[in-house]
C-alpha positions in Angstrom: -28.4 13.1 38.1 -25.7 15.0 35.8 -23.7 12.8 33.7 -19.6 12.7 35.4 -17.6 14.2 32.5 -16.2 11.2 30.4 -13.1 11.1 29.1 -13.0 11.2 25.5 -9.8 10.4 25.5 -10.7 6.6 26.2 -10.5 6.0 22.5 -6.6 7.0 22.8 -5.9 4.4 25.4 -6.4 6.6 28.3 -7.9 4.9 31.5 -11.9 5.7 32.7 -11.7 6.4 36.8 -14.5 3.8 38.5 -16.3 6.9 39.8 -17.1 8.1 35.9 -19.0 5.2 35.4 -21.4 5.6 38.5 -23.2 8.7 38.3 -25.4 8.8 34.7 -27.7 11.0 33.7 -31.6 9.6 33.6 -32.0 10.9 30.0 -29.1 8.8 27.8 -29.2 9.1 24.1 -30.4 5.7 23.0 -29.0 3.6 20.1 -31.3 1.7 17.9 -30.5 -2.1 17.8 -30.6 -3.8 14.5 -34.3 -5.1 13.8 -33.8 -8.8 14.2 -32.4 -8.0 17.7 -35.8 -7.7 20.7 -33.6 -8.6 23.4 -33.5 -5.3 25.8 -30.8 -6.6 28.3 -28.2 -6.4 25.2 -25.9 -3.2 25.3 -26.6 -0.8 22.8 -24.6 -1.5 19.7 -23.4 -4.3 21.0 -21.0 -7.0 19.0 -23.9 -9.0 16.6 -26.5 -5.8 16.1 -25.4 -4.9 13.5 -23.8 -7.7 11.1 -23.8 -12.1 11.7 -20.3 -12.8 14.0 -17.8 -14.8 11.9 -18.9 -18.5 11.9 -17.2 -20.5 10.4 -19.8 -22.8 9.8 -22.1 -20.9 7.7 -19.8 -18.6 5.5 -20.3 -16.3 2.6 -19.6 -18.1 -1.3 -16.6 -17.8 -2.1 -15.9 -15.5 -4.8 -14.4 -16.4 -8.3 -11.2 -14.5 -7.9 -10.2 -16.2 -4.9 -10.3 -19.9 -6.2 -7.1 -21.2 -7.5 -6.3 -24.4 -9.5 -7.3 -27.5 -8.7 -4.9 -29.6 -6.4 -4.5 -33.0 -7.8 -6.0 -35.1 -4.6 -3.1 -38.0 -5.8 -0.2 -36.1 -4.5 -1.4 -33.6 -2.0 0.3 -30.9 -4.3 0.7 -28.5 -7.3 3.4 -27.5 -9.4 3.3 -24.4 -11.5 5.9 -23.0 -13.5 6.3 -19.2 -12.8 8.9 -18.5 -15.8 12.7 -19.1 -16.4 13.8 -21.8 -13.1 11.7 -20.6 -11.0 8.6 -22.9 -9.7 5.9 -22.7 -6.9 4.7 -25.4 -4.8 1.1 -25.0 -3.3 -1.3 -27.6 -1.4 -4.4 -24.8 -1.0 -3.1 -23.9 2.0 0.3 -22.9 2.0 3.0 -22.0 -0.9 6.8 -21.8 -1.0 9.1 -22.3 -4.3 12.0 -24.0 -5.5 15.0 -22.9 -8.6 17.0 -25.1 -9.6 20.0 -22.9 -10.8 22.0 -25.4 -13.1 24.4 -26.1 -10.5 21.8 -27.2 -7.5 18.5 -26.3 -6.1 17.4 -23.0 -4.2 14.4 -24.0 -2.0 12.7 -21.1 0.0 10.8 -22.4 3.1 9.6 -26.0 4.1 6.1 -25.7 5.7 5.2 -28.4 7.5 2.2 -28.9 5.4 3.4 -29.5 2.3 6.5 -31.6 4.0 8.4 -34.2 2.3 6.0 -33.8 -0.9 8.0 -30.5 -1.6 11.0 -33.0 -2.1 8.7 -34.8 -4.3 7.6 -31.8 -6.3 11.6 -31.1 -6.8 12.3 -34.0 -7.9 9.6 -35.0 -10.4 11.4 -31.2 -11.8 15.2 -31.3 -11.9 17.7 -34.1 -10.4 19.7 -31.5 -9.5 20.4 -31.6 -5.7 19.0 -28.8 -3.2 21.9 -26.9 -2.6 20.4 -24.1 -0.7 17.4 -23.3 1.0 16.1 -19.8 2.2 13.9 -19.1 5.2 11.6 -16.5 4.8 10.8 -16.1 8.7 11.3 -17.7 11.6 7.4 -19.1 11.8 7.0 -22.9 12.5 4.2 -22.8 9.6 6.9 -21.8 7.0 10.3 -23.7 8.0 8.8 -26.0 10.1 9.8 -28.8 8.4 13.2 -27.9 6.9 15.6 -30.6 8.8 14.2 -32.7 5.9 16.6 -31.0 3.8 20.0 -32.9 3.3 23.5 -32.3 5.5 25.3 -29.5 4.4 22.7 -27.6 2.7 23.8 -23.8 3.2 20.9 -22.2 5.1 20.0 -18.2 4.5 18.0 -16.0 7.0 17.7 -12.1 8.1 19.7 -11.8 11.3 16.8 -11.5 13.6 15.4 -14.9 12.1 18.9 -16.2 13.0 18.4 -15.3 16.4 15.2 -16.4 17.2 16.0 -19.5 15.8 19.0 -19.9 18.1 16.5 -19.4 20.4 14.0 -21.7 19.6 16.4 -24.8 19.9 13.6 -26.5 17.4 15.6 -29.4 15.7 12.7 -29.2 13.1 14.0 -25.6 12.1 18.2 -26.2 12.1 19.7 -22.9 12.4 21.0 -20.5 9.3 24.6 -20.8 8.1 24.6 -17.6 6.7 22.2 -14.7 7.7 22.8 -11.0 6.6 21.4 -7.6 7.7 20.0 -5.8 5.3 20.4 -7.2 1.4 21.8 -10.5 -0.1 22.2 -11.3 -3.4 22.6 -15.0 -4.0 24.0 -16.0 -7.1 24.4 -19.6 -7.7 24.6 -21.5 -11.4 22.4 -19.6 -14.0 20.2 -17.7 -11.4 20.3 -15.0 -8.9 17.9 -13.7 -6.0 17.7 -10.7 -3.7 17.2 -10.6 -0.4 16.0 -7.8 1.4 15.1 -7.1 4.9 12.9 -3.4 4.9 11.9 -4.3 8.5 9.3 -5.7 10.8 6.5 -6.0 8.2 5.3 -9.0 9.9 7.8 -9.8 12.3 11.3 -9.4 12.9 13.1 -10.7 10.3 10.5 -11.2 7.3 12.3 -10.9 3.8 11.4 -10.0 0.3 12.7 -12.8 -1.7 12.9 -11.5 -5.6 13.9 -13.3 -8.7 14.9 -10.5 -10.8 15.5 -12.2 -14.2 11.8 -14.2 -14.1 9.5 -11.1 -12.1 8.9 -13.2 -9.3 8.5 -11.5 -6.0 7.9 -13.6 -2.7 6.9 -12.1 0.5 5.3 -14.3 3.6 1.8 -13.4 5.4 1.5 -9.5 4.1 -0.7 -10.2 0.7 -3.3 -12.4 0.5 -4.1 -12.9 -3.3 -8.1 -13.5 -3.5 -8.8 -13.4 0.3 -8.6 -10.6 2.7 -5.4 -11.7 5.3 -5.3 -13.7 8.6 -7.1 -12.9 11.0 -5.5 -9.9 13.4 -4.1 -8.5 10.2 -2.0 -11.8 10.0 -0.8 -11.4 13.5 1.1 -9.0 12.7 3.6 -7.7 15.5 3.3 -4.0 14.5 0.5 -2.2 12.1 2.1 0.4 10.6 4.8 -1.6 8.8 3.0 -4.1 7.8 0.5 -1.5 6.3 4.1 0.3 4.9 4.9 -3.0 3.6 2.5 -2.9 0.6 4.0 0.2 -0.5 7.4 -1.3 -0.8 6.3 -4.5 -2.7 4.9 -2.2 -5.2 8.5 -0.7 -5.5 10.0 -4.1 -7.4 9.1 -4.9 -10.6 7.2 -8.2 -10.4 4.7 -10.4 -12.7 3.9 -12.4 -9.9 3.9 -12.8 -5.8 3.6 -15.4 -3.5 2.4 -14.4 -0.2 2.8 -17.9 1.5 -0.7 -19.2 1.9 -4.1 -20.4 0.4 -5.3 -20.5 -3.1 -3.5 -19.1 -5.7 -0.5 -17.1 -6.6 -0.6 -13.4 -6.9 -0.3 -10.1 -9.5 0.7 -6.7 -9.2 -3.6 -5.9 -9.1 -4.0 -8.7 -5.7 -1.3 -6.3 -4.2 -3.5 -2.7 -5.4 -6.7 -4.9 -4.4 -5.4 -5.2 -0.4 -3.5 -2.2 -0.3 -7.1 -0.2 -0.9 -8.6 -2.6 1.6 -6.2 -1.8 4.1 -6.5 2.0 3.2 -10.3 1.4 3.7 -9.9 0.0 6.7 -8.1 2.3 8.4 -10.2 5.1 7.3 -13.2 2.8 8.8 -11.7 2.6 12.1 -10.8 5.9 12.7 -14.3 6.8 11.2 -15.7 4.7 13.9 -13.5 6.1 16.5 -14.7 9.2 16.0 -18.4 8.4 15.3 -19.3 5.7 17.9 -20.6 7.6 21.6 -19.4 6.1 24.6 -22.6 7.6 27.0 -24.9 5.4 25.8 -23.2 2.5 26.8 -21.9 3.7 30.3 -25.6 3.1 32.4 -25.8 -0.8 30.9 -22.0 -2.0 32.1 -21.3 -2.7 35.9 -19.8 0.4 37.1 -17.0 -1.6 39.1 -15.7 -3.8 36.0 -14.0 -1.0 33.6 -13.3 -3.2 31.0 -16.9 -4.0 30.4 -16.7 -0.8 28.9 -13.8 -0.9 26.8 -15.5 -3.9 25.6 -18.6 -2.2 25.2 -17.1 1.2 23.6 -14.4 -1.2 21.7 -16.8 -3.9 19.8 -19.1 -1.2 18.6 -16.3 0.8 17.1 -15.0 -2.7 15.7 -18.5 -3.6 13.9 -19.3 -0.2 12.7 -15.8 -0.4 11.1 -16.6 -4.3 10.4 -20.0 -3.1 8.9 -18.4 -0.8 5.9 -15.2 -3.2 5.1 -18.1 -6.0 4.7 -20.1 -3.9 2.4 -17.5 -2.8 0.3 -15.6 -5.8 0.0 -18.2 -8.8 -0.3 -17.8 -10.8 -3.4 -14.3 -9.1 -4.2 -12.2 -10.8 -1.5 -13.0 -14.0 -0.2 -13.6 -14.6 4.1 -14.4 -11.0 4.5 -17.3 -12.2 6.3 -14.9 -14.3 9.1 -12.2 -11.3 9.0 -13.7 -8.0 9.2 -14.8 -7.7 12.4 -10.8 -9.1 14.0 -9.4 -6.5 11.4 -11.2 -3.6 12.6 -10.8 -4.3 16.1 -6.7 -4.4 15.0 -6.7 -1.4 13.4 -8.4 0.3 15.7 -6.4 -0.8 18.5 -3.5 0.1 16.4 -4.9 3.7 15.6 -5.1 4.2 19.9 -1.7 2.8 21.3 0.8 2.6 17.9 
């Protein structure tokens, strides 16, 4: 039997009729499965052939360049001076940072994990009083703890963080008091920030936060110093900003960046380092796009379930995609093993529909 025509087109989000999947030809290419793999009911190529699934249990070393310094277990926290007023707060898992200005406090974001230590951290610094605090987005995991801030405390957030939080109606996250479109320069005592808002690089709302006089850039959940990023690309509302975005932090002059999260703060090379992972990665995916066959899998998925082969067709892209990122990046950016195959499948997905 003559194999139906297939749409090629699948891999641009176009939908396979039923009847395509039926009729297959008796002599289909074959795919060799990895060599550990004997089981013949698996599909070819299928998610696991060719690299070990993420498990968290069992995960590569991590390398030297993504360890940061040592949290002292007594407080839960870490203090580190960045230059001029301006100081970071990390707990190994999240980081935000405080100025005191001379004439109050600047705080920028409260996560929930650090909580009332971040008070702590301020006041073992400065008795000056927080005066204003600065949301960088709307997420719970960033603000989600900033009604410990005092009354009266003037509040600062992009319009469309504004709104969702009006939204939200989370007392944990009081709404802003002043929110702006596009730019906002704060000045307040000795020290001034910008604000700007260069779109949905992560989701609506997300601001670059820049201390001009001490080269101190702060941008939430785009750049990952020492790791690759969160899984789905950081769950990410749209790709092709958030990839745009690593352009535009390399437009400010900066000595160091906080991205938010994990081990350490960043430099101008952790931001070069991700943007050529991203760049790989896109060229991965749309390598694997093009390369991966979509015959081979059609006679082993049940002809009336279509998404059994976008699954099919879909994972193999991903872990042929997964399989270069891995190879390239192993030992330069730590959890590549956990996060390459959920960032190929992104990309790729974001190559079809965006």
């Amino acid at each position: 039997m003559r194999l139906l025509a297939i749409p090629v087109l699948l891999s641009y989000g176009i939908a396979l009729p039923v009847s395509g999947l039926a009729a297959c030809s008796d002599d289909q290419p074959t795919v060799e499965l990895d060599s550990r793999r004997d089981d013949s009911s698996r599909l070819p190529l299928s998610p696991g052939d060719l690299i070990a699934l993420p498990n968290p249990y069992k995960t590569d070393p991590v390398p030297a360049a993504s360890l940061g310094p040592a949290i002292p277990m007594n407080k839960g926290y870490l203090v580190q001076h960045l230059g001029g007023n301006v100081y970071a707060v990390c707990d190994g898992a999240y980081q935000t940072m405080f100025i005191p200005t001379g004439s109050g406090v600047i705080v920028v974001d409260a996560p929930p994990t650090i909580g009332t230590r971040l008070l702590d951290a301020i006041h073992e610094t400065t008795s000056e009083p927080i005066t204003h605090v600065i949301y960088s987005h709307h997420h719970t995991d960033h603000i989600g703890a900033a009604d410990m801030f005092p009354p009266g405390v003037i509040r600062i957030a992009q319009t469309e963080t504004g709104a969702l939080l009006a939204a939200d109606h989370d007392p944990h996250r009081p709404p802003p008091t002043v929110t702006f479109d596009t730019s906002y320069t704060l000045k307040v005592g000795t020290e001034t920030l910008q604000l700007d808002y260069h779109g949905n690089v992560h989701e609506p709302g997300n601001i670059f936060i820049y201390a001009p006089n001490e080269k101190v850039l702060m941008l939430v959940d785009v750049v990952y110093p020492g790791w690759v990023p969160f899984e789905r690309l950081a769950v990410s509302q749209q790709i092709p900003p958030w990839i745009a975005a690593h352009d535009t932090i390399l437009t400010y002059d900066f000595t160091w960046y906080l991205g938010g999260h994990l081990t350490r703060i960043g430099t101008r090379d952790d931001v070069l380092l991700q943007r050529q992972y991203v760049q790989d990665l896109r060229a991965a995916a749309a390598a694997a796009l093009q390369s991966v066959q979509l015959a081979p899998l059609v006679p082993h998925v049940d002809p009336q379930n279509p998404w059994a082969l976008f699954m099919a067709y879909l994972g193999s892209v991903a872990e042929q995609c997964a399989t270069s990122q891995i190879a390239k990046y192993r030992g330069k950016l730590g959890a590549i093993d956990l996060h390459a195959y959920n960032h190929c499948w992104t990309m790729m997905e974001s190559l079809r529909i965006d």
